[in-house]
C-alpha positions in Angstrom: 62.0 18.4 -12.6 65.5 17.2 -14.3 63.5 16.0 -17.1 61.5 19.4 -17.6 64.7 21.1 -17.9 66.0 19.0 -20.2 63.1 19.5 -22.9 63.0 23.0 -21.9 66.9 23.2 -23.2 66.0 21.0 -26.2 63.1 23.2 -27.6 65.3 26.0 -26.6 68.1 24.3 -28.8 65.6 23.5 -31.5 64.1 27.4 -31.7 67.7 28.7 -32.1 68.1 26.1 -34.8 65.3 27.3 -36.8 65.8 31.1 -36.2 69.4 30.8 -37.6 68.1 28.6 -40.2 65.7 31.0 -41.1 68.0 33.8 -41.1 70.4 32.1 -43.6 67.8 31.5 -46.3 66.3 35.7 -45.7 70.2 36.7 -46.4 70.6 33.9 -48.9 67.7 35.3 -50.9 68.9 39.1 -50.1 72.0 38.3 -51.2 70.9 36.8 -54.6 68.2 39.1 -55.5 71.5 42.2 -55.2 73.1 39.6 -57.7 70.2 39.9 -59.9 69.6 43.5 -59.7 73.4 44.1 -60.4 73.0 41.5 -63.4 70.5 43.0 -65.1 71.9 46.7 -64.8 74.8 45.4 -66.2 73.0 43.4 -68.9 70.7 46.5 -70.1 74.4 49.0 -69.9 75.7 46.4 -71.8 72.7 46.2 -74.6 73.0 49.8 -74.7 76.6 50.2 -75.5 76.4 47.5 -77.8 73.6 49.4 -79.5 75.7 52.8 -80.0 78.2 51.1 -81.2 76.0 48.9 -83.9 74.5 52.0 -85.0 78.0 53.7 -85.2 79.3 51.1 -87.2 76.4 50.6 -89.4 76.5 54.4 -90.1 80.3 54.2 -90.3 79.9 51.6 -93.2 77.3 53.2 -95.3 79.5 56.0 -95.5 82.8 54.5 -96.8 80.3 52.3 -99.0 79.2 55.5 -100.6 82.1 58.0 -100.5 82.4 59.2 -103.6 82.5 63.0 -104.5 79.2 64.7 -103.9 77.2 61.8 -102.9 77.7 62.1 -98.6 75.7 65.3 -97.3 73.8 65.9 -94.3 70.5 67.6 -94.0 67.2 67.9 -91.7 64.2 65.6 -92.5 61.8 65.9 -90.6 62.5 68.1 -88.5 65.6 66.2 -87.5 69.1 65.5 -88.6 69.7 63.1 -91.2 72.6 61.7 -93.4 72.1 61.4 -97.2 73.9 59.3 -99.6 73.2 59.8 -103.4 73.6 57.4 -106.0 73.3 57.7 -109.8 71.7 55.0 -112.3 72.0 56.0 -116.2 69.2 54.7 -118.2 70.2 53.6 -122.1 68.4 56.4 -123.6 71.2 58.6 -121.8 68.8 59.9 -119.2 70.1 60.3 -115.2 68.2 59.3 -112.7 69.3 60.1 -108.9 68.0 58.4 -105.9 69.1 59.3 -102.1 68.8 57.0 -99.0 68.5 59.2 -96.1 69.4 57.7 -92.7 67.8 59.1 -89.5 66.0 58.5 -86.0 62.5 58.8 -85.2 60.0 56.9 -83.1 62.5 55.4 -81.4 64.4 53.5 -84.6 67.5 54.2 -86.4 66.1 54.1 -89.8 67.0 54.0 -93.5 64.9 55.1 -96.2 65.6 54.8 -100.0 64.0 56.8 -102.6 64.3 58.2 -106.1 65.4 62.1 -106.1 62.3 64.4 -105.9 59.8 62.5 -104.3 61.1 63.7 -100.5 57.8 65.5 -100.4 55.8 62.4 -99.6 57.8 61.3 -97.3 56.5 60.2 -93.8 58.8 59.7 -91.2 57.9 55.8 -90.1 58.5 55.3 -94.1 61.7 54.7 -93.2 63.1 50.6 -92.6 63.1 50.2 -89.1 67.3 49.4 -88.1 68.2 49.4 -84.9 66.2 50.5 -81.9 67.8 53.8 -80.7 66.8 57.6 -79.5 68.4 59.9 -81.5 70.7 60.5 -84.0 72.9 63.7 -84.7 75.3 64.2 -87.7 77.3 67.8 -87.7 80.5 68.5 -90.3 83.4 68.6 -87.8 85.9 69.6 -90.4 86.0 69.9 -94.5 85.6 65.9 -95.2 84.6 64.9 -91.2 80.9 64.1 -89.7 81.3 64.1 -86.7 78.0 60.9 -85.8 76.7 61.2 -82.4 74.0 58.0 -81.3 71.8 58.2 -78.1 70.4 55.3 -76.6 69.1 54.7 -73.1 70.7 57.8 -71.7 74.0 57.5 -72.9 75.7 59.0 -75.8 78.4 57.5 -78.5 80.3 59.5 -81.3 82.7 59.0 -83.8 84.4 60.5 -86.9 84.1 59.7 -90.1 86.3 61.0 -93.0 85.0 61.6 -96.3 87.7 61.0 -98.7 86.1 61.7 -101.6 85.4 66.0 -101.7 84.1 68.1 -104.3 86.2 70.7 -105.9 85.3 74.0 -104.9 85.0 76.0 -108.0 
């Protein structure tokens, strides 16, 4: 009977083994799919954040590229909020010819759309070059000379000022 008892102790030995075994690879995997989960929230905050900001700064830029008096305004394409910057080209027969590039949000895309002055009317909103991927866009005068921006992506909101240095005279 010694003998019995001593294979009974050794499967007994052997099924402990393999329950603890197993128990470390079910928490080992546990463990790393958390890592994962909290990886990839932190990746897609991340992209997001980093999108705001890239749309910010794009915005930011096409501004102080264009600030000269009279050519910043903002309107509503649309049915939305847009930014318009004018520019004028002067043809050699003395003639003026204005064209706008409106930049604004829809299906889903920052978007930029460059056309000559007085053809808004055809204008479709997809028309637009598709920029960066974001969900809304807001621009609102803050001040005299300060839009205040405000981006939207994935939940979360961004803003900044930008100063217009270059103002009109009232008359």
């Amino acid at each position: 009977m010694g003998g019995f008892t001593i294979k009974r102790s050794s499967l007994m030995e052997s099924i402990a083994l393999l329950v603890l075994c197993t128990l470390f690879v079910v928490l080992a995997i546990a463990a790393l799919a958390t890592g994962v989960n909290a990886y990839n929230g932190t990746v897609s905050l991340v992209e997001s954040v980093n999108t705001e900001r890239t749309a910010l700064a794009y915005i930011g830029n096409q501004v102080r590229q264009n600030d000269r008096a009279g050519a910043v305004e903002i309107t509503r394409i649309f049915d939305q909020d847009a930014l318009v910057l004018k520019e004028f080209s002067y043809g050699t027969d003395g003639s003026v010819y204005e064209y706008r590039t409106y930049i604004y949000c829809s299906g889903g895309w920052l978007r930029e759309l460059y056309t000559e002055y007085g053809l808004e009317g055809d204008m479709i909103p997809d028309a637009g070059t598709e920029l960066i991927p974001l969900d809304s866009v807001s621009f609102s005068e803050a001040a005299i000379g300060l839009i205040q921006v405000t981006v939207r992506q994935g939940g979360s909101d961004a803003s900044t000022l930008l100063a217009i240095s270059s103002q009109e005279v009232p008359s």
